[in-house]
MARDREN-670332 format. One record per residue (C-alpha): x, y, z; residue number from 1; residue in three letters. Coordinates in nm, 3 decimals, padded with zeros to 5 digits. Layout:
REM residues N
+---------+---------+---------+-----+---------+
!      px !      py !      pz ! num ! residuo !
+---------+---------+---------+-----+---------+
!       X !       Y !       Z ! NUM !     ALA !
...
+---------+---------+---------+-----+---------+
REM end
This chain:
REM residues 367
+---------+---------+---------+-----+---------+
!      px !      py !      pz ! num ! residuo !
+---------+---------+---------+-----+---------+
!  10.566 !  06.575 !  07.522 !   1 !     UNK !
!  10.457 !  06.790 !  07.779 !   2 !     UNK !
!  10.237 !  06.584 !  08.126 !   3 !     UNK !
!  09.870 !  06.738 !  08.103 !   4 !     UNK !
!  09.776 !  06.769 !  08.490 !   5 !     UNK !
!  09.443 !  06.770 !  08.363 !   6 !     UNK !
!  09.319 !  06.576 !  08.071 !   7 !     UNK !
!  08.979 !  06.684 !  07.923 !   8 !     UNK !
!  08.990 !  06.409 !  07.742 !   9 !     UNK !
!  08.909 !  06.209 !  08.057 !  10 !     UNK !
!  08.643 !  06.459 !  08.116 !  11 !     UNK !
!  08.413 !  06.480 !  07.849 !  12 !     UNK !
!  08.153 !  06.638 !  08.046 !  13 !     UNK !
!  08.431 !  06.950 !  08.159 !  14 !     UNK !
!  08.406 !  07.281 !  07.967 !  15 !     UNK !
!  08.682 !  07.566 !  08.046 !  16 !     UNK !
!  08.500 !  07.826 !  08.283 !  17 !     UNK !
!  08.420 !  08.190 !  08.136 !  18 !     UNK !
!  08.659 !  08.456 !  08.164 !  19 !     UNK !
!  08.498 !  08.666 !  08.395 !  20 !     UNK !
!  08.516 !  08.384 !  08.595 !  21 !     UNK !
!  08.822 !  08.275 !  08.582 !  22 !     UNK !
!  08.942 !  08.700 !  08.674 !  23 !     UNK !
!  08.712 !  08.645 !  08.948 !  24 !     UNK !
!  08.897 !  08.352 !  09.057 !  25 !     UNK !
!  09.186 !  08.523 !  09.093 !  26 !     UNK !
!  09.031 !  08.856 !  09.261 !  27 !     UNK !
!  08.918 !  08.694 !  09.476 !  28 !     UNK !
!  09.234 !  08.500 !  09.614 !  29 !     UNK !
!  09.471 !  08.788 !  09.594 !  30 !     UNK !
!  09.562 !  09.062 !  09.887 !  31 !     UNK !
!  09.512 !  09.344 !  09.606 !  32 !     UNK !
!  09.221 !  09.506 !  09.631 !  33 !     UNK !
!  09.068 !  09.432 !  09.274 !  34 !     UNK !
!  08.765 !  09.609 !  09.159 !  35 !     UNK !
!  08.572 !  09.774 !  08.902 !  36 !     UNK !
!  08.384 !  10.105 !  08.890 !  37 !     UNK !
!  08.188 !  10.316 !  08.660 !  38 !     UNK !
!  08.204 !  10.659 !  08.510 !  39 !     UNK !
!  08.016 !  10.809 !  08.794 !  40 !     UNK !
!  08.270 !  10.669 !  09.064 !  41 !     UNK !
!  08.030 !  10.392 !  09.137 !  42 !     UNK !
!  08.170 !  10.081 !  09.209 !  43 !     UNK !
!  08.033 !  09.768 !  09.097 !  44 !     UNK !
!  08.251 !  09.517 !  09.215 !  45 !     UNK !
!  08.441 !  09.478 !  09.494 !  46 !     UNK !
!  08.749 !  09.209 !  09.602 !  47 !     UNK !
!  08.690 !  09.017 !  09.899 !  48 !     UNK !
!  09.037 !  09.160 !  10.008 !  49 !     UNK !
!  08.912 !  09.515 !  10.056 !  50 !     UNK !
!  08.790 !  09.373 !  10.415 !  51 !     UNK !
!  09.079 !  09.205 !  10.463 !  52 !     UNK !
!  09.267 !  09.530 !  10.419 !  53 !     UNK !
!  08.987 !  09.826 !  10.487 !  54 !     UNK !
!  08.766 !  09.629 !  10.723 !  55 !     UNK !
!  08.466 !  09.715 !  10.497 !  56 !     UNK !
!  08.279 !  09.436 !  10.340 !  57 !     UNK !
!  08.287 !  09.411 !  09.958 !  58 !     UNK !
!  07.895 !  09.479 !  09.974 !  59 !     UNK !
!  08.028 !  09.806 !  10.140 !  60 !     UNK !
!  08.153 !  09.944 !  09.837 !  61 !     UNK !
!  07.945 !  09.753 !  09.564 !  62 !     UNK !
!  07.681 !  10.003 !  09.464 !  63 !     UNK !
!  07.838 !  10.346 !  09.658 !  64 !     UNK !
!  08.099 !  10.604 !  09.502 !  65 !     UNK !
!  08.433 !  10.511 !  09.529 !  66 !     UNK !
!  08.499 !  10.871 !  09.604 !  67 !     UNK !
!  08.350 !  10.842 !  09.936 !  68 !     UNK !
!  08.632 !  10.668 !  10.103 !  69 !     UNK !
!  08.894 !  10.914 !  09.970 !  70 !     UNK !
!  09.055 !  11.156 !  10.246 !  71 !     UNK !
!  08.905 !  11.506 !  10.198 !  72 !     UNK !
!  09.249 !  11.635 !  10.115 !  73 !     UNK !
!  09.321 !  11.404 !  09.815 !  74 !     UNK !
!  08.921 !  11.417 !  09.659 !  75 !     UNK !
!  09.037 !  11.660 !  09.437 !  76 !     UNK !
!  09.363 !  11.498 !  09.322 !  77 !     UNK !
!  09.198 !  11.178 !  09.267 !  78 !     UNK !
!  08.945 !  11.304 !  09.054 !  79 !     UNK !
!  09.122 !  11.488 !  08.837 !  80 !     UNK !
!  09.354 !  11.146 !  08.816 !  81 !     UNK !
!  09.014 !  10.960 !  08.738 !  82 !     UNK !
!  08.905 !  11.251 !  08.493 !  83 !     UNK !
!  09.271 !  11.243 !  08.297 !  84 !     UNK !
!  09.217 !  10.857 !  08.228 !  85 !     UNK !
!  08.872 !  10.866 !  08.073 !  86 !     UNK !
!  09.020 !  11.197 !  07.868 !  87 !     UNK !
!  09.334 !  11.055 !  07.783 !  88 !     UNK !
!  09.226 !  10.677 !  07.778 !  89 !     UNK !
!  09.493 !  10.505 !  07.959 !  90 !     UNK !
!  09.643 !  10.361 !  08.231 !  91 !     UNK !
!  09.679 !  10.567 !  08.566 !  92 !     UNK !
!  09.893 !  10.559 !  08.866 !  93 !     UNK !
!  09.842 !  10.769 !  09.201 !  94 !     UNK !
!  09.873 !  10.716 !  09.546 !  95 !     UNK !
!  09.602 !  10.849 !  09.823 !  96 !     UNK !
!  09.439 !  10.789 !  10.147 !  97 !     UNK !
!  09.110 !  10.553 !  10.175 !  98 !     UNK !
!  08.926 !  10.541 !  10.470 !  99 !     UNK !
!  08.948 !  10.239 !  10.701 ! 100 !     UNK !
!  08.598 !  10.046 !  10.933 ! 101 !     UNK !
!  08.799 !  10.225 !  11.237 ! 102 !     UNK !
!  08.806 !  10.563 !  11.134 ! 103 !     UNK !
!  09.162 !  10.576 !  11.025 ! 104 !     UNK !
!  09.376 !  10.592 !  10.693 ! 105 !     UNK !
!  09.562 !  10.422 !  10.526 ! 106 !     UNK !
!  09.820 !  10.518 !  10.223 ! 107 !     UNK !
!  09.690 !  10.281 !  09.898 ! 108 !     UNK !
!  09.892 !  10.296 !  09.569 ! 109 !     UNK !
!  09.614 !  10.275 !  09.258 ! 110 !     UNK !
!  09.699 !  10.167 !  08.901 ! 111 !     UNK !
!  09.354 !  10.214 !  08.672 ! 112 !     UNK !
!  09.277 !  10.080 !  08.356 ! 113 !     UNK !
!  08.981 !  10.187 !  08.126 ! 114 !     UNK !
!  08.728 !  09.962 !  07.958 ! 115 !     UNK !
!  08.621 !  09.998 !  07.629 ! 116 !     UNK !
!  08.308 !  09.934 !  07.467 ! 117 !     UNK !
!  08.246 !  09.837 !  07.092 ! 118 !     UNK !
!  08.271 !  10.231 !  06.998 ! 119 !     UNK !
!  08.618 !  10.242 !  07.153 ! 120 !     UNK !
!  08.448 !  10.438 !  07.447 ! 121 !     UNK !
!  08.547 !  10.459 !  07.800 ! 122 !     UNK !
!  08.269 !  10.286 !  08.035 ! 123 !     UNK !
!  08.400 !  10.164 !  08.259 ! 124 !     UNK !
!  08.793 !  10.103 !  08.482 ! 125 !     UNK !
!  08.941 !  09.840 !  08.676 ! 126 !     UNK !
!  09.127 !  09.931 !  08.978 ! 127 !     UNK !
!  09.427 !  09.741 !  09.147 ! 128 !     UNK !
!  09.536 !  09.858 !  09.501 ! 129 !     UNK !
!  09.765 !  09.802 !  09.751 ! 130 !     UNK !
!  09.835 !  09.911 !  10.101 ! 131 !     UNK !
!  10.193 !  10.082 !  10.100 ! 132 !     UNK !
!  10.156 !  10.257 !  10.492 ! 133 !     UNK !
!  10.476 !  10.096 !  10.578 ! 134 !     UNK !
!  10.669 !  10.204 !  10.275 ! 135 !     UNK !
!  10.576 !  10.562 !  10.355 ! 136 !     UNK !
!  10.670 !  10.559 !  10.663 ! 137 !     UNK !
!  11.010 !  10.432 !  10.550 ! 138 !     UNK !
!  11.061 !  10.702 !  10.280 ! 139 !     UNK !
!  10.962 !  10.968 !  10.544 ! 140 !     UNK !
!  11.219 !  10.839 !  10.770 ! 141 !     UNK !
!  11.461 !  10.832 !  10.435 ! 142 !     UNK !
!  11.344 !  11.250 !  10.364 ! 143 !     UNK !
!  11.454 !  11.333 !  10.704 ! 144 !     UNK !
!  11.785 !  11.171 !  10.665 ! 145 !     UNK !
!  11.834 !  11.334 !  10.330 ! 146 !     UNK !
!  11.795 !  11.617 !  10.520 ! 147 !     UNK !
!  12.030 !  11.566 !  10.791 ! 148 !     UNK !
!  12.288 !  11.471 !  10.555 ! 149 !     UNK !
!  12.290 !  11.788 !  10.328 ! 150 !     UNK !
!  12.294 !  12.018 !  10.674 ! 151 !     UNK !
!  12.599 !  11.811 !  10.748 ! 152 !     UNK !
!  12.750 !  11.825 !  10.419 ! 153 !     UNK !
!  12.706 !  12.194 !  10.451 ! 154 !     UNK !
!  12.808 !  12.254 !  10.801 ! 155 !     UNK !
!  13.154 !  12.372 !  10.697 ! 156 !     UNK !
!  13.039 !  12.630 !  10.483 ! 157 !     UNK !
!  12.796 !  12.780 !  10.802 ! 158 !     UNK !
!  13.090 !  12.792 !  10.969 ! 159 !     UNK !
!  13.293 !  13.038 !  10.751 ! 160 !     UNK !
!  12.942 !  13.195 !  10.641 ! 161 !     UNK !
!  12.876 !  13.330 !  11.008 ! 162 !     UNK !
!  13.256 !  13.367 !  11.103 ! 163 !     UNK !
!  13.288 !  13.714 !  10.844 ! 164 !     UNK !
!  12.977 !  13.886 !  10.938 ! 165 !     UNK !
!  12.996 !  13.837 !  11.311 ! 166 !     UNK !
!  13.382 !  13.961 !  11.239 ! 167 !     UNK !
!  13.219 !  14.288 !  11.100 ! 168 !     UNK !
!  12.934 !  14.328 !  11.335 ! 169 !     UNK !
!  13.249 !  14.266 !  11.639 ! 170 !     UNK !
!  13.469 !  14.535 !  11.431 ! 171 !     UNK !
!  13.153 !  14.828 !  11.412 ! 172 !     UNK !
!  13.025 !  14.725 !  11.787 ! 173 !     UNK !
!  13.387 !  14.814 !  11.887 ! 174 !     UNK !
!  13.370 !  15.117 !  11.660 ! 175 !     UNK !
!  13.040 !  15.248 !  11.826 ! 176 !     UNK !
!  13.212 !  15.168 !  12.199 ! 177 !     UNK !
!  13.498 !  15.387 !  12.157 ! 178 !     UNK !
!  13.228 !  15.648 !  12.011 ! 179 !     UNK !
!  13.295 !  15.635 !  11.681 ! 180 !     UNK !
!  12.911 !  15.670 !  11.612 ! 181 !     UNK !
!  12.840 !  15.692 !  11.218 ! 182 !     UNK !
!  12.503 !  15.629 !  11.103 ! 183 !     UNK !
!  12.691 !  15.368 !  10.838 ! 184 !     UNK !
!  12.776 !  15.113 !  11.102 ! 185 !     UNK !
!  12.456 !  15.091 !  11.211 ! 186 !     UNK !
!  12.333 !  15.020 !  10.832 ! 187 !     UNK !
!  12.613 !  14.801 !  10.773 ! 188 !     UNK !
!  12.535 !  14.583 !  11.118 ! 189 !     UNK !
!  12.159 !  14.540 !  11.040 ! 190 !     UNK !
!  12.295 !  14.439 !  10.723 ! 191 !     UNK !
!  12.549 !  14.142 !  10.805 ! 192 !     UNK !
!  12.229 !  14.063 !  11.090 ! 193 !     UNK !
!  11.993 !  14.036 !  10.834 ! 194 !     UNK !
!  12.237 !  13.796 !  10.609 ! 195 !     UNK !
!  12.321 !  13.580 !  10.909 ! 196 !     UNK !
!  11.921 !  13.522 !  10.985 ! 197 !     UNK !
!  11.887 !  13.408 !  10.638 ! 198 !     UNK !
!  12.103 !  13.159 !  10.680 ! 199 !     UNK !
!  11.958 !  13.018 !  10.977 ! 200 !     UNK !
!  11.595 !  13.052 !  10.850 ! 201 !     UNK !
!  11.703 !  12.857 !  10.547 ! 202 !     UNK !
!  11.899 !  12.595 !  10.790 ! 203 !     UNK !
!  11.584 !  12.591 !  11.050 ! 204 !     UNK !
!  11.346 !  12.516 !  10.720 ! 205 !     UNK !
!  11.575 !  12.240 !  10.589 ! 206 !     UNK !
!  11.637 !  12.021 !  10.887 ! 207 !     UNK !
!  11.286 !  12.069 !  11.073 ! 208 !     UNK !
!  11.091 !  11.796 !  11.050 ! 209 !     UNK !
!  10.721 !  11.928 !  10.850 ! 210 !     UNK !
!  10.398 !  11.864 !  10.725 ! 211 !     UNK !
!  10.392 !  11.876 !  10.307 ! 212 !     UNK !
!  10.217 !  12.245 !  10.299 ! 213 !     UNK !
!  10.090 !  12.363 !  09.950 ! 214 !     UNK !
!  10.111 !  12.721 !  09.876 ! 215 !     UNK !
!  10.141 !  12.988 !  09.601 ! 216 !     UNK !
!  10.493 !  13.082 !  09.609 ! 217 !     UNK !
!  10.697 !  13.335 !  09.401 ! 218 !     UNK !
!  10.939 !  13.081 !  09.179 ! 219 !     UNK !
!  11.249 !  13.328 !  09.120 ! 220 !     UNK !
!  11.215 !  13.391 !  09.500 ! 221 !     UNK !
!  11.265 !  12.977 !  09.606 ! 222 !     UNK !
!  11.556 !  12.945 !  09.370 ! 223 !     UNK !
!  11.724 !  13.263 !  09.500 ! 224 !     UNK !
!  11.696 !  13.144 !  09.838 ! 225 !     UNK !
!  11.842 !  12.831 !  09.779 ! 226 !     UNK !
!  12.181 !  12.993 !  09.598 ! 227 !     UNK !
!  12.225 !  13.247 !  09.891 ! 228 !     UNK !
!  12.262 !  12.897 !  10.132 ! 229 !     UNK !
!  12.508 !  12.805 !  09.845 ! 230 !     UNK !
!  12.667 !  13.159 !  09.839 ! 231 !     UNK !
!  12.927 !  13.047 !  10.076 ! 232 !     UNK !
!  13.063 !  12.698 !  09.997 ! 233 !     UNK !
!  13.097 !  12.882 !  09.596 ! 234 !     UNK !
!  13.313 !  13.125 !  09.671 ! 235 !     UNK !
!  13.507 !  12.857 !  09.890 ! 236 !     UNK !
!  13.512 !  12.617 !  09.587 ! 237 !     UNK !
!  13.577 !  12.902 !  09.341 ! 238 !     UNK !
!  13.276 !  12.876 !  09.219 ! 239 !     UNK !
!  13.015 !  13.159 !  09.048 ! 240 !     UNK !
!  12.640 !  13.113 !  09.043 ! 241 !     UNK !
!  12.516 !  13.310 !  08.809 ! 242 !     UNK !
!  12.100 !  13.367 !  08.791 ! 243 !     UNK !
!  11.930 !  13.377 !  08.508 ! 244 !     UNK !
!  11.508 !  13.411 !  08.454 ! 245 !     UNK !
!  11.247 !  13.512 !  08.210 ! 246 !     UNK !
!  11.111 !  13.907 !  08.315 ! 247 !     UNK !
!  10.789 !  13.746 !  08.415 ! 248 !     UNK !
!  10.805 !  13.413 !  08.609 ! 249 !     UNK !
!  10.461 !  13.275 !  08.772 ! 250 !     UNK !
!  10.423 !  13.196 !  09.095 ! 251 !     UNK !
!  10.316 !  12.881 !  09.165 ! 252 !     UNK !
!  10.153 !  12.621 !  09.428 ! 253 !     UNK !
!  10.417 !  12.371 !  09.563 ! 254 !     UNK !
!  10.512 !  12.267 !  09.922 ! 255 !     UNK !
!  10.826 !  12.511 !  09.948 ! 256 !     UNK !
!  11.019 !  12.398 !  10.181 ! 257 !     UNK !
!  11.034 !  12.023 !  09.969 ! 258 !     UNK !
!  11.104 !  12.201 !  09.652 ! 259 !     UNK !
!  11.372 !  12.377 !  09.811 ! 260 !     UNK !
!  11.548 !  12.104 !  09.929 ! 261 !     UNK !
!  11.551 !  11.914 !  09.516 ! 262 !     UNK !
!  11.718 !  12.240 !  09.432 ! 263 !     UNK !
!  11.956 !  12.185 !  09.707 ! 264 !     UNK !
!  12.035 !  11.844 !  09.616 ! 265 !     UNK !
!  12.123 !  11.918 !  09.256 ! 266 !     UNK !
!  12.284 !  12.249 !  09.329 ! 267 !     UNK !
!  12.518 !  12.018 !  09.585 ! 268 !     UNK !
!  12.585 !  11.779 !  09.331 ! 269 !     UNK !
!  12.690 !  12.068 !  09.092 ! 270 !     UNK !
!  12.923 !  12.180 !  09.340 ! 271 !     UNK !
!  13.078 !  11.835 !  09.446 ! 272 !     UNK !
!  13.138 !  11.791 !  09.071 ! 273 !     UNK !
!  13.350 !  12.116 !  09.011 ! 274 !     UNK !
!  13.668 !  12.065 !  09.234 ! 275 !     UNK !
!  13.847 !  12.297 !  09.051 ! 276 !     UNK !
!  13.566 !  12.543 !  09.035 ! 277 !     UNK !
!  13.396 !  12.720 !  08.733 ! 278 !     UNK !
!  13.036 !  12.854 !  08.649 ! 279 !     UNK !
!  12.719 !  12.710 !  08.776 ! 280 !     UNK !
!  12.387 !  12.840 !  08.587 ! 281 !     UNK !
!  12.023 !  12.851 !  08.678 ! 282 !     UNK !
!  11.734 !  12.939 !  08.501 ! 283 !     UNK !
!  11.414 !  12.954 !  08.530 ! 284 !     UNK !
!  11.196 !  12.932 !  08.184 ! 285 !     UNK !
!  10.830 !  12.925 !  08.092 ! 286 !     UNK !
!  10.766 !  12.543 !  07.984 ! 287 !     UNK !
!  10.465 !  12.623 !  07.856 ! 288 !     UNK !
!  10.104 !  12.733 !  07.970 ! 289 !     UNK !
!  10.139 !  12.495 !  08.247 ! 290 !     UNK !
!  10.419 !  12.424 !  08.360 ! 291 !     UNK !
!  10.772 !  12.568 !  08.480 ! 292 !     UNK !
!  11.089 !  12.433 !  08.422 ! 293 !     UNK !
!  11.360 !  12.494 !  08.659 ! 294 !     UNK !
!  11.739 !  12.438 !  08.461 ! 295 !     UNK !
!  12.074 !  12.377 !  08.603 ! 296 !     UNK !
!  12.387 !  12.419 !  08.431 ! 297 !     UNK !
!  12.742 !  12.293 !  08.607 ! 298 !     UNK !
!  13.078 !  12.255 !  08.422 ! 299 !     UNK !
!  13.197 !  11.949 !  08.595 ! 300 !     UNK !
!  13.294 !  11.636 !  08.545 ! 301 !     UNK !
!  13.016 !  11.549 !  08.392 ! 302 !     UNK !
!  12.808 !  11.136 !  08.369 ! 303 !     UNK !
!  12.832 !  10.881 !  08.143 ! 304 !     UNK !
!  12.504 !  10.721 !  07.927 ! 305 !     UNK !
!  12.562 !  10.400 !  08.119 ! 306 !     UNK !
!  12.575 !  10.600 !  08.442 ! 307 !     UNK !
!  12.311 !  10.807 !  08.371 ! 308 !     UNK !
!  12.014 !  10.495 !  08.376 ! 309 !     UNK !
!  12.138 !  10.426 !  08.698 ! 310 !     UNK !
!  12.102 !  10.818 !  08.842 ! 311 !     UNK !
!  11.800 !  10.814 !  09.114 ! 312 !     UNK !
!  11.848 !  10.446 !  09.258 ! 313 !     UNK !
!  11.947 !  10.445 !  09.641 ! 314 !     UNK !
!  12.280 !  10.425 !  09.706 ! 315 !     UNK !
!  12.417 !  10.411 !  09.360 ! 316 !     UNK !
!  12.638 !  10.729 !  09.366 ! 317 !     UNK !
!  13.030 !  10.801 !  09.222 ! 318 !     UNK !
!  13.107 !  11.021 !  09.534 ! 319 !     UNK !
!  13.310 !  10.862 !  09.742 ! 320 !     UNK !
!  13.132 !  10.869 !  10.028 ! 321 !     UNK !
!  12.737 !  10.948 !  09.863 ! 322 !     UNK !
!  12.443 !  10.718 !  09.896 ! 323 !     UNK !
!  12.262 !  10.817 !  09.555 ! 324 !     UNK !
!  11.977 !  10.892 !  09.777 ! 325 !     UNK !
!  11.942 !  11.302 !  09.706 ! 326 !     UNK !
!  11.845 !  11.233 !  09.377 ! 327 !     UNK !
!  11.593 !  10.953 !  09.416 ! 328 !     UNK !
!  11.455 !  11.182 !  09.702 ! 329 !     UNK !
!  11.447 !  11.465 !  09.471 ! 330 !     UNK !
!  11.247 !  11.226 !  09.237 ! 331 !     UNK !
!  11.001 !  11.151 !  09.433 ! 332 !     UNK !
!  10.929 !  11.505 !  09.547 ! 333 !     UNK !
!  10.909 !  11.624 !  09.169 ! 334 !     UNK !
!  10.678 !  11.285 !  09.091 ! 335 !     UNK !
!  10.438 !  11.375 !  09.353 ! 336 !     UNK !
!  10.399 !  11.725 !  09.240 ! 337 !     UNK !
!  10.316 !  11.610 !  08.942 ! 338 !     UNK !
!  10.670 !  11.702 !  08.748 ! 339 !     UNK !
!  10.975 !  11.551 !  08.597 ! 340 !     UNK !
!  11.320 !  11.562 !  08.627 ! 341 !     UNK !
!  11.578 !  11.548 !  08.333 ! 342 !     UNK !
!  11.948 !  11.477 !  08.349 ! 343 !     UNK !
!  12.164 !  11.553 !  08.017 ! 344 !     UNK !
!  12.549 !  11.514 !  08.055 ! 345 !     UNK !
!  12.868 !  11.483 !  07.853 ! 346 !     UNK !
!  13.208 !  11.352 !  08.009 ! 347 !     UNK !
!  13.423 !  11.611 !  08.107 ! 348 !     UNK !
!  13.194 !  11.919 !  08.021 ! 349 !     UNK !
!  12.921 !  11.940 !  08.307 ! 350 !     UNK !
!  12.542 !  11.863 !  08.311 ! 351 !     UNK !
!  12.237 !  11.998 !  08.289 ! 352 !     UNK !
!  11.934 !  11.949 !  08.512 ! 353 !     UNK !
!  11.582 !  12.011 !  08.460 ! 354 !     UNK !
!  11.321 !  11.993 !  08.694 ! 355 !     UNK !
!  10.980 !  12.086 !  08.526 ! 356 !     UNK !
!  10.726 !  12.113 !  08.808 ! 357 !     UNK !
!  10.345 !  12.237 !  08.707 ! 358 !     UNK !
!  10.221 !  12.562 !  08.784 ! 359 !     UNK !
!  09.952 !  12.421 !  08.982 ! 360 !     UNK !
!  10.066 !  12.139 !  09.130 ! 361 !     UNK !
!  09.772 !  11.905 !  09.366 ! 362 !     UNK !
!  10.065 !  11.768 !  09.548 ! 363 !     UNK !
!  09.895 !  11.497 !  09.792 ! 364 !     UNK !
!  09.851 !  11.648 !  10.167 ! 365 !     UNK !
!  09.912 !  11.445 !  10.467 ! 366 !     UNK !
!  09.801 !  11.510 !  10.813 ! 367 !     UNK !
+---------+---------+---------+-----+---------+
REM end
């Protein structure tokens, strides 16, 4: 039989505290900022950890809307968040900025969880933060090495990219020297220009260090820019890309330059898993009402189910000399724009990719 550390028996006069109480007990001895707030935002409790972490004072909170220590540029996200739990009546995860006693921010990761009354009626939610600044700045340090690691990857490809227009631009300059003047060469040298400084743009854009910018963007548009930077190491590999779209895709509001590089992550694993070439297919197709889907279609070697659960963790990967972190990148990009990403593959045929992003995505905004 089991020791009793206690033994009410001993204690006749001892009855168990309330449950509130004993929740309190344990909000109020954790480093999680614990707390409860109404429909209206208010809050009406507040851990004692919130001053430990925000330098505010519980009684700081208690009685004023939450809302009111959210960054201006993640209000909106965080009340539609708030508005999607009382609608949909369950638990919610986001991550935002809350104002700190010294005037700065600081990144907090939320779950909430409604409260029901009798009637099965939301009334109130319980809120369990944490401070997560210093695993940001460790997954922004991770995004730019991502980055530097796909412009490597692709660095032989640049190479034969700008060595056959500058041959052609060289070949016409001569041309024009000797006065062999024909209006042609002209078009045909603004031409291979014009290629090259899409190449660098889309280079300059990859590996430069920026702020998450939302903007409307034209969908078809992203994706084609993204193939023309593959345009290159396809033909090398013997590989086609062939496009494929609905006549009428949206635009939509994403940080381009992050979407951009997902595509370029999965387009590069297409590639690296076609050695002896083939067809590569995107598409772009409606979803629905709200949201896009983005589809790519390789012939390569193709992952196992086993495999597959473990696509997205860091440095699982069966390249040789991969980290697994594109795709767990590319995750978290699609996560925070409020999408999805969906792997199917069979051995030995090739695998298809989905990345479903929403049309109007409130992607959160840094400084």
């Amino acid at each position: 039989m089991t020791k009793l550390l206690f033994d009410p028996m001993k204690h006749p006069d001892w009855t168990p505290p309330q449950t509130a109480e004993k929740y309190r007990f344990v909000a109020e001895n954790t480093q999680d900022l614990v707390g409860v707030v109404d429909m209206e935002g208010i809050v009406l409790y507040a851990s004692p950890s919130h001053e430990a972490v925000l330098g505010f004072p519980s009684s700081e909170f208690e009685g004023n809307s939450a809302f009111y220590f959210v960054h201006p540029n993640d209000l909106a996200y965080v009340k539609r968040q708030f508005d999607d739990m009382v609608t949909l009546e369950s638990t919610f995860d986001f991550e935002w900025r809350c104002k700190k006693a010294d005037g700065s921010w600081v990144y907090i990761e939320t779950r909430g969880t409604p409260i029901f009354d009798e009637n099965r009626k939301v009334v109130q939610c319980v809120y369990v933060s944490r401070d997560i600044s210093e695993r940001k700045k460790a997954e922004e340090l991770l995004l730019r090495t991502e980055k530097l690691s796909i412009v490597g990857q692709m660095a032989a490809g640049v190479a034969h990219e700008f060595r056959n227009p500058l041959t052609s631009i060289k070949g016409f300059a001569q041309l024009l020297q000797q006065g062999n003047e024909k209006p042609e060469y002209i078009e045909l040298i603004l031409s291979e220009v014009g290629r090259l400084e899409a190449v660098v743009w889309g280079f300059l854009t990859l590996a430069k260090p920026q702020t998450p910018k939302m903007q409307e963007v034209d969908a078809a548009v992203v994706l084609q820019q993204v193939v023309l930077l593959f345009s290159t190491q396809s033909i090398l590999n013997n590989i086609e890309i062939i496009e494929e779209h609905d006549s009428e895709v949206p635009r939509i509001n994403c940080d381009e330059n992050q979407i951009k590089q997902v595509f370029i992550n999965i387009l590069q694993n297409a590639v690296d898993a076609m050695p002896n070439g083939g067809i590569i297919k995107t598409q772009i197709l409606c979803h629905d009402s709200e949201f896009i889907k983005f589809r790519f279609i390789d012939q390569g070697s193709g992952i196992s189910s086993e495999r597959i659960k473990s696509i997205g963790e860091p440095f699982y990967s069966s390249k040789e000399k991969g980290t697994g972190l594109g795709l767990m990148v590319s995750n978290k990009i699609v996560h925070e724009h409020g999408g999805s990403i969906h792997i199917e593959s069979t051995v030995n045929e090739g695998t298809i990719v989905d990345v479903i992003l929403p049309i109007n995505s409130s992607f959160l905004k840094r400084d």
